[in-house]
C-alpha positions in Angstrom: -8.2 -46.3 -15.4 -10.3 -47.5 -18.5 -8.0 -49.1 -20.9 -9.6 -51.3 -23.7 -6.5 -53.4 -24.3 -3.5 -53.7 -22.3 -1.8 -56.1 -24.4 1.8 -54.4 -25.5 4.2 -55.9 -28.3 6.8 -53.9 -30.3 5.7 -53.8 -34.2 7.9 -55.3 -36.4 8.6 -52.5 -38.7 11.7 -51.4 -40.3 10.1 -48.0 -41.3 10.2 -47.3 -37.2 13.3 -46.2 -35.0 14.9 -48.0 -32.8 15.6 -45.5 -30.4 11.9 -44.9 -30.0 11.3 -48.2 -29.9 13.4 -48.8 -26.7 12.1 -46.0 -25.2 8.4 -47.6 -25.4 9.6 -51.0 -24.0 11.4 -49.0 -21.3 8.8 -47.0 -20.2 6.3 -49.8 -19.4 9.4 -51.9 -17.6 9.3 -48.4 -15.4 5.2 -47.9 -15.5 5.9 -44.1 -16.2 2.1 -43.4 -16.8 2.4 -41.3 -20.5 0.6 -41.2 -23.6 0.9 -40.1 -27.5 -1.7 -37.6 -26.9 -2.6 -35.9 -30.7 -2.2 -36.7 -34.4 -2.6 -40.3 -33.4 -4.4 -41.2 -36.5 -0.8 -41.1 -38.2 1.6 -42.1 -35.3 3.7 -44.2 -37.8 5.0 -40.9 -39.3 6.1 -39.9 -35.5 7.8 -43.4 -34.8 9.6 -43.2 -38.3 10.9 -39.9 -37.1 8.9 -37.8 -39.8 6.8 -35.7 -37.3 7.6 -35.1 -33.5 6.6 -37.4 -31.0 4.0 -36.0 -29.0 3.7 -37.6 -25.2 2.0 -36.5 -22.3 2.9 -37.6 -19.2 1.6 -37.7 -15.8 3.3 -34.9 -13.6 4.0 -37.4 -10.8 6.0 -39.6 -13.4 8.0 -36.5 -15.4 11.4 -36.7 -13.7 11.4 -40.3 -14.5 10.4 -39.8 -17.8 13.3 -37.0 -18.1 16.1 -39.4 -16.4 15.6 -42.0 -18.6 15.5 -40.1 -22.1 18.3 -38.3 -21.0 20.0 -41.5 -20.1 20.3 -42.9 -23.6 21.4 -40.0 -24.9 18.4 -36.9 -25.7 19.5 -33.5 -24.7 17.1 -30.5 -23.8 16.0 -27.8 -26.4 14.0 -24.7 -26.1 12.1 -22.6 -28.7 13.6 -19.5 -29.9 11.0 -17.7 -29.1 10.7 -18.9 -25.8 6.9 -18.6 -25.0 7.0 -19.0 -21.8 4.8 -22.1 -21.9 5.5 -23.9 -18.8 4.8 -27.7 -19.1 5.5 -27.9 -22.5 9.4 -29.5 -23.1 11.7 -30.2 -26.1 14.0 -33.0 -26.4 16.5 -33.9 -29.1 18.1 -37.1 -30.0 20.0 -39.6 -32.2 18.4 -42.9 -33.7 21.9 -43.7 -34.8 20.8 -47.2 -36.9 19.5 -44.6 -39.5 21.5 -41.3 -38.7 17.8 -39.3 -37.9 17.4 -36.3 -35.4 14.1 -37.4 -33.2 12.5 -34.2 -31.9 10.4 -35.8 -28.5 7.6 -32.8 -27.3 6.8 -33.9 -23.7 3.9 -32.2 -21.8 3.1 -32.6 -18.2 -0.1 -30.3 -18.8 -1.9 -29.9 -22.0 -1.4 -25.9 -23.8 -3.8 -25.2 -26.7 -5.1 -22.3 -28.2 -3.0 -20.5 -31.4 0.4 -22.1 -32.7 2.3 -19.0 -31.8 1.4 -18.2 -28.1 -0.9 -21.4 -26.7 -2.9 -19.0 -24.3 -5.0 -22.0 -23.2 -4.4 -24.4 -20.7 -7.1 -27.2 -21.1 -8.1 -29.5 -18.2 -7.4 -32.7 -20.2 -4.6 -34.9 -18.5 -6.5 -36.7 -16.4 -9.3 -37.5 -19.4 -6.3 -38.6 -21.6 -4.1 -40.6 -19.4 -7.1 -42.6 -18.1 -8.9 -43.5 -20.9 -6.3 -45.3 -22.9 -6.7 -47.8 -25.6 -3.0 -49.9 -26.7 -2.2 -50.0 -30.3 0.1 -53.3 -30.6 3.0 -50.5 -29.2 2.3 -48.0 -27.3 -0.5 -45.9 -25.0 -3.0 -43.3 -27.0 -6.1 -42.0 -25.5 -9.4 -43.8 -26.8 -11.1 -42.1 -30.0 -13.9 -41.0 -27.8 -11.5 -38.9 -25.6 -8.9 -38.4 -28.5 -12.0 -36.8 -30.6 -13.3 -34.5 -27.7 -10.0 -33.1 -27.6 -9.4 -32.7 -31.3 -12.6 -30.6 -31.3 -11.5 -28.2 -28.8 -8.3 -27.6 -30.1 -9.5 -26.8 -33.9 -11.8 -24.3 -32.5 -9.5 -22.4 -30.5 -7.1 -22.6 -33.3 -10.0 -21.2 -35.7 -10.0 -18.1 -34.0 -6.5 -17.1 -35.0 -5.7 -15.1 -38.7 -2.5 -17.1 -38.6 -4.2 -20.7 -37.8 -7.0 -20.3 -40.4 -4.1 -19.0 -42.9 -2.5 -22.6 -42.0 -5.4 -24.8 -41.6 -6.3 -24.1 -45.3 -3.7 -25.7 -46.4 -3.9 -28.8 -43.9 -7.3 -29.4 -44.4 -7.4 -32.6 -46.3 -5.2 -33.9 -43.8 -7.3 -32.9 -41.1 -10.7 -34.2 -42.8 -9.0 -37.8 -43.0 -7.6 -37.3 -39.3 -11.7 -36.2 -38.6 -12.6 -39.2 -40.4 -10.5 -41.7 -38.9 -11.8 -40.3 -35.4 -15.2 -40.9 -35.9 -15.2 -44.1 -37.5 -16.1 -46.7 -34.9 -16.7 -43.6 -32.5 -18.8 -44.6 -29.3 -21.2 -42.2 -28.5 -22.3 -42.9 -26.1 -18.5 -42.7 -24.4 -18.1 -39.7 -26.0 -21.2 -38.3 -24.0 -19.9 -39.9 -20.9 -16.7 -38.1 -21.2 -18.1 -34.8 -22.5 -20.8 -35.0 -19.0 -18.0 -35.6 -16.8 -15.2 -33.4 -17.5 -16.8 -30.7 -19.8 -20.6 -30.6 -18.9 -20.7 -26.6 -19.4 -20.3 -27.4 -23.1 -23.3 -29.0 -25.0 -23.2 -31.4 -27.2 -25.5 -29.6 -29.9 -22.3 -26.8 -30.1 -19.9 -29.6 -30.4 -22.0 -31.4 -33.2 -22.1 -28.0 -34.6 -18.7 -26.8 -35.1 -17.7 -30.5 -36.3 -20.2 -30.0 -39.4 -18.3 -26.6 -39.5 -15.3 -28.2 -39.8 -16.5 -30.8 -42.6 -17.5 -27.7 -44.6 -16.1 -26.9 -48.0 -14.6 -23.7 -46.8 -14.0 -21.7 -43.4 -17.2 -19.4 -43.1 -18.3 -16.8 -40.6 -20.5 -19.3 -39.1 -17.6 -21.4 -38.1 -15.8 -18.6 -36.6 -19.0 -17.5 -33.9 -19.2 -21.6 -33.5 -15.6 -21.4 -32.1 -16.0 -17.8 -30.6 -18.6 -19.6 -28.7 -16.8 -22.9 -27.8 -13.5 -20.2 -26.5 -16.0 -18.7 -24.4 -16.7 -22.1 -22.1 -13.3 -22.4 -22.2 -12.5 -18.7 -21.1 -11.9 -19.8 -17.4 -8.6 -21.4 -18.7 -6.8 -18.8 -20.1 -3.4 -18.6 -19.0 -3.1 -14.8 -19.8 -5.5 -11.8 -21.0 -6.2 -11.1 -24.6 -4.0 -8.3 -24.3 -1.4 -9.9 -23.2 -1.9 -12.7 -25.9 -1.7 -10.5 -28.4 1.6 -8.3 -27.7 3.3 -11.7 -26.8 2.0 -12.7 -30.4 4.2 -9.3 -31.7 6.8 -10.4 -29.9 7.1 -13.6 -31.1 6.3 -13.1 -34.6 8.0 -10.4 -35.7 11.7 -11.8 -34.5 10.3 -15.0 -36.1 9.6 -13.7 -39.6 13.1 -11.8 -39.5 15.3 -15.0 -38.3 13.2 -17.0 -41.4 13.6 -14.5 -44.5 16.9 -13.0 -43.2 19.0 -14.7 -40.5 18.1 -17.9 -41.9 18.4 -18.7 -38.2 17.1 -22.4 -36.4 14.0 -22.3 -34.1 15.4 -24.4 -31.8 18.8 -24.7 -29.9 20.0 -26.5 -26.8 19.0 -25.7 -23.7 22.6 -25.9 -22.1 24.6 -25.2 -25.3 26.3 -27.7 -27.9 25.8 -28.1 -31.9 25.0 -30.6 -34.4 27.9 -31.3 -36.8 27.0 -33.4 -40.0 30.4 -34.7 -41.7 29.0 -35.3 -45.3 30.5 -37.2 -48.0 31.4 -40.6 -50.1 32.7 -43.7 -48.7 36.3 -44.1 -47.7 36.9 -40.8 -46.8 37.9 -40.6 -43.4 34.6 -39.6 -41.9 34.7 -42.0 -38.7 38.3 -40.6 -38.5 37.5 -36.9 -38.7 34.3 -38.0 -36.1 
């Protein structure tokens, strides 16, 4: 395993949960091999509980992992739609210093492709989990493999009416992720990595589709750039384009009428129970009524 500094210390920030913060600390005492696999560039938002916190973790070590969330408290969740994407797991909990609902996304194996259906399963654990750079709290893959990654998953995302509907109004967040990625970037890691597990796509196409990506707007030239990119990839497809697209239907349309109509959550417990919010002033009896 190539890990650039395996120094750990808990940051001293009160913008942070605890809860999370336990969990790291705990997680190293019980060497689970896992990692904070995507959006690194801001993993303060997912530690402060604004964003979910994204882990991968090594198959072997998943049961672990699950025993000991589960053990201070997380409970199981699954999507509404229920995509069928195996590998992929919700977990709720309670940070109760602050009173905020943590959402934990845990993947044994990595699912890519469009936001709705995921029809990709990319061969990336092994890349991730064993080329790890520490931050002062916690594992996340080295910019070289957190970059080759990134790329992949833009273009397969750029093939999508939805996902180009949505990346146009991330993109400034996604140039300043782009940015932080390649500042420092080793190339010639990056070509190491890109040789050894993806050697079937060039480096030219990559370069290419990243200046696609820096563009001004999304063009048809980005869209045969990641056409092309999808078609390395096409041995990993989890299911045929046909299938992708009626499980799309299927998932969309109940999706659009729970939004506008129903008003209805996206997620719910996996074996049953509610949140219940007692709301009001001081004095009232709330820890009672609780």
């Amino acid at each position: 395993m190539q890990v650039e500094d395996t120094s750990l210390s808990v940051p001293q920030s009160s913008d942070f949960l605890q809860v999370l913060l336990d969990l790291i600390q705990e997680l190293q005492k019980q060497k689970v091999r896992y990692c904070h696999w995507k959006s690194n560039y801001h993993l303060n938002y997912a530690l402060s509980g604004e964003e979910d916190w994204d882990v991968l973790v090594h198959v072997e070590d998943f049961p672990d992992f699950v025993s000991l969330i589960t053990s201070v408290g997380f409970k199981s969740a699954i999507s509404s739609n229920d995509a069928g994407q195996f590998g992929v797991y919700h977990f709720y909990g309670l940070d109760t210093a602050t009173g905020k609902l943590v959402h934990i996304h845990a993947y044994s194996r990595i699912v890519s492709g469009d936001s709705l259906v995921k029809s990709y399963c990319l061969p990336v654990e092994g890349m991730l989990l064993n080329n790890l750079r520490h931050d002062s709290f916690m594992p996340v893959p080295c910019k070289e493999a957190d970059l080759l990654v990134f790329i992949l998953r833009n273009a397969l995302k750029s093939l999508s009416p939805l996902d180009i509907y949505m990346q146009r109004n991330d993109r400034d967040l996604m140039l300043e992720e782009l940015t932080w990625l390649t500042d420092g970037l080793n190339e010639d890691k990056f070509e190491l990595l890109r040789l050894k597990y993806f050697s079937y796509i060039s480096n030219e196409l990559l370069n290419k589709f990243l200046d696609c990506l820096q563009g001004q707007k999304y063009s048809a030239g980005r869209y045969v750039t990641a056409w092309k990119l999808s078609r390395r990839l096409k041995r990993f497809t989890r299911m045929s384009f046909f299938a992708t697209q009626m499980l799309t239907v299927k998932i969309l349309v109940p999706l659009i009428y729970r939004k506008f109509f129903r008003r209805a959550k996206y997620m719910r417990f996996e074996n049953g129970g509610k949140i219940v919010v007692l709301v009001g002033p001081q004095a009232v009896g709330k820890s009672t009524v609780a």
